[in-house]
C-alpha positions, 0 to 999 in steps of 0.5 A, a space after each residue: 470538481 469538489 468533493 471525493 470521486 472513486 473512479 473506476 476504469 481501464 488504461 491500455 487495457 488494465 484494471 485501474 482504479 483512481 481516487 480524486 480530491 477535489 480535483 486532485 489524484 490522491 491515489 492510482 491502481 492499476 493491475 500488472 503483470 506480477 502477482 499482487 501483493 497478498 496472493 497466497 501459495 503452497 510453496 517448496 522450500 529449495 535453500 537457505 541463504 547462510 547469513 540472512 537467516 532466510 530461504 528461497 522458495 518455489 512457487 508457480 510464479 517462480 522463486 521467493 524469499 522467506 526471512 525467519 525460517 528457522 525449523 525449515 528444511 528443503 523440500 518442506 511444503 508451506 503456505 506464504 504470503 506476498 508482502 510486496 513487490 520484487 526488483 527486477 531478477 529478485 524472488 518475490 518477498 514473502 511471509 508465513 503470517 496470513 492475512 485474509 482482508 477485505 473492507 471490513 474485516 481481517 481474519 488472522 489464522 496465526 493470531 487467536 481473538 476478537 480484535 476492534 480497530 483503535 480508531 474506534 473508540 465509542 464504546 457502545 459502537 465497540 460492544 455493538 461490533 463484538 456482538 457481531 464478531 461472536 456471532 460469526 466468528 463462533 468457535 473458529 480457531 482464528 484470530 479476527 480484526 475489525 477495520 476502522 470502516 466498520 463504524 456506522 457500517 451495517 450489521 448485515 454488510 460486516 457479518 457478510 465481510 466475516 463471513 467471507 474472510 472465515 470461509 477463504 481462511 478454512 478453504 486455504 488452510 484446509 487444502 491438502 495439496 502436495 504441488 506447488 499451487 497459487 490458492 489465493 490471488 491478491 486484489 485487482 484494482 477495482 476490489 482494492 478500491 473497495 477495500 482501502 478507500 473506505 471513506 464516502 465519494 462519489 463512484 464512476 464506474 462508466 467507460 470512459 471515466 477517467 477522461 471525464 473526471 480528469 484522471 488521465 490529465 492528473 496522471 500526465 502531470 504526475 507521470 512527468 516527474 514534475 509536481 507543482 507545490 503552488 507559489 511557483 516552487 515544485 519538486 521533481 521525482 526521479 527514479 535511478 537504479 539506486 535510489 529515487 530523488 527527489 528534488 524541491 525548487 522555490 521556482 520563482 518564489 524570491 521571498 526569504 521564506 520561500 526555501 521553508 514553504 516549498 519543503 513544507 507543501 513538497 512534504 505534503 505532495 510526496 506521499 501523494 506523488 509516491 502512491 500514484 508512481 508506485 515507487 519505493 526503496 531508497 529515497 533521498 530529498 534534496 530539500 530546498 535551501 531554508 536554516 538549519 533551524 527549519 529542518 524539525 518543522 519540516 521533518 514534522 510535516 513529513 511524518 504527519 505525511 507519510 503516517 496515513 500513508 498505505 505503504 510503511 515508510 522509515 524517516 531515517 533523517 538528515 545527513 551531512 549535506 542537507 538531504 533527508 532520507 527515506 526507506 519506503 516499502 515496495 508496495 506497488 509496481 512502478 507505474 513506468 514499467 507497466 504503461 507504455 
C-alpha cells in the first residue's frame, strides 16, 4: 500500500504499535517487561563506584546507575530518570535531568526559558508558538521546548500539550515522599506512537490490523535477520554476546558496481532493520567488498541514515580490515527477548 499507515495493535498479547511506508516497516513498538525509558523514581542512593564517577541506586524496580554524582551521599533521597534500557544483570541507566515530553511539547525543570524547535523557521509561526508558550507556561519555574510537530498544529491542542507536561512536572516535583517510589511511568506503544511519529498517516486502530496492513509478514522478514537491499544483494543482522554484525552480500549481482550499490541501500536499510529489532550496543558491518575510494560516499549515506534516527548513534569508522564500527544506544529491548 502507498502512503504512511500508523497501526496499532496487540502481538502475543502486548501493546505494539507499527509504522508502514509504503508497504514497508519503518518502525515497531512493542511493551516489555522492564520499565520503559522515561519512568521517573525517587530513588536512594546505596554506593559509589570509585573510578567511574557514578552510583548505584535503589528503586522499586530494583538497582540503577547514576553517572556525575558528585555531592551525593549514601542514603540520599533523589529523582531519576530512565535513559535506556539495561543488559541482562546490569542496574538500569539513569539521569537527574528530567524530561516531561509529549507530542508537542517538553517541559525542562532543570533548564529555565521558552524554547522553539530549530526546525521551525517561519517567523511569524515562531511569534505565534511563543504567544502560547507565555500564555501557559505563566510564571512557572520550568524550562519549555517546542517540538518540530507544533507547526500548523492547533492552538488549542498545543496549549493542551503544555498544560498537561506543566501539571505532571508540579505533581513529580512536588511529592514529598520519603520511600523508594515509581512517580511517572514511561510511554506504552500506543502513547509513544503518538508521540514521535508525528508525520500525517493514515491510523488502524481495528483488532486484527497488523495482519490486515502487513505488518506481521514485514515483522517475519525483519525477525529473520536477512534483509533484502533489492538487485539481489541483502544484508544479515546478527546479534552475539559482544556485539551485533552485520553483514552485506552482492548476492547475485556480478556488475563491477555491485560491491558499492549494496553497501549503499544496506546504509540506507540499517537504521530501518535497527529500530524494528530493538538492537543497539557495539556494531561492526562488514561491508561488501567495493575500492577504498568508495568508503567516504558510503560513510555519507550512513550518516545521513542514522541523523533522523530515534536512538543516538556514534559512527566511529573504518578499521583495519575493512569494517566499519558503530556505537548505538540501548534505546529499546531486543525484539528476541520479548516475542516468543
Amino acid at each position: 500500500m502507498k502512503g504512511t499507515q500508523i497501526v496499532l495493535d496487540h502481538l502475543e498479547g502486548r501493546e505494539a504499535a507499527a509504522l508502514m511506508v509504503d508497504g514497508v516497516l519503518e518502525d515497531f513498538l512493542i511493551a516489555g517487561d522492564a520499565p520503559a525509558p522515561g519512568t521517573i523514581y525517587r530513588a536512594r542512593a546505596e554506593r559509589a563506584i570509585k573510578g567511574q564517577g557514578g552510583m548505584f541506586l535503589t528503586t522499586p524496580d530494583g538497582p540503577a546507575f547514576l553517572r556525575q554524582v558528585k555531592g551525593l551521599a549514601p542514603g540520599q533521597l533523589m529523582l531519576v530518570q530512565v535513559t535506556g534500557y539495561a543488559e541482562p544483570g546490569k542496574a538500569l541507566p539513569t539521569t537527574q535531568k528530567l524530561l516531561f515530553k509529549s507530542r508537542y511539547a517538553i517541559v525542562t525543570p532543570d533548564a529555565p526559558g521558552l524554547n522553539i524547535s530549530r526546525s521551525i523557521r517561519d517567523e511569524d509561526e515562531r511569534d505565534r508558538l511563543m504567544e502560547i508558550a507565555h500564555g501557559e507556561m505563566g510564571e512557572a519555574p520550568y524550562g519549555l521546548i517546542l517540538r518540530s510537530a507544533c507547526i500548523g498544529a492547533a492552538p488549542e491542542e498545543i496549549a493542551d500539550d503544555i498544560a498537561a507536561m506543566l501539571t505532571a512536572a508540579r505533581q513529580v516535583l512536588d511529592d514529598t515522599g520519603t520511600e523508594t517510589e515509581i512517580l511517572y511511568e514511561g510511554e506504552a506503544p500506543h502513547l509513544l506512537a503518538w508521540r514521535e511519529w508525528t508525520d500525517p498517516a493514515q491510523v488502524e486502530t481495528d483488532d486484527g490490523s497488523f495482519e490486515r496492513c502487513g505488518v506481521l509478514d514485514a515483522l517475519d522478514v525483519v525477525r529473520s535477520g536477512r534483509i533484502p537491499l533489492g538487485s539481489g544483494a541483502y544484508l544479515y543482522v546478527e546479534p552475539t554476546r559482544a556485539l551485533i554484525a552485520v553483514d552485506v552480500n552482492t548476492g547475485s549481482d556480478t556488475s563491477l558496481a555491485a560491491g558499492v550499490k549494496a553497501n549503499l541501500a544496506c546504509a540506507r536499510a540499517l537504521p530501518r532493520a535497527l529500530r524494528c529489532l530493538g538492537l543497539g550496543g557495539q556494531i561492526v558491518i562488514d561491508a561488501a567488498p567495493m575500492p577504498k575510494k568508495d568508503r567516504r560516499p558510503v560513510e555519507s549515506a550512513l550518516r545521513a541514515g542514522f541523523k533522523s534516527d530515534p536512538e543516538e548513534t556514534t559512527l566511529v569508522g573504518w578499521t583495519t580490515l575493512g569494517h566499519f564500527e558503530l556505537q548505538r544506544k540501548r534505546g529499546r529491548l531486543p525484539l528476541t527477548e520479548i516475542l516468543s
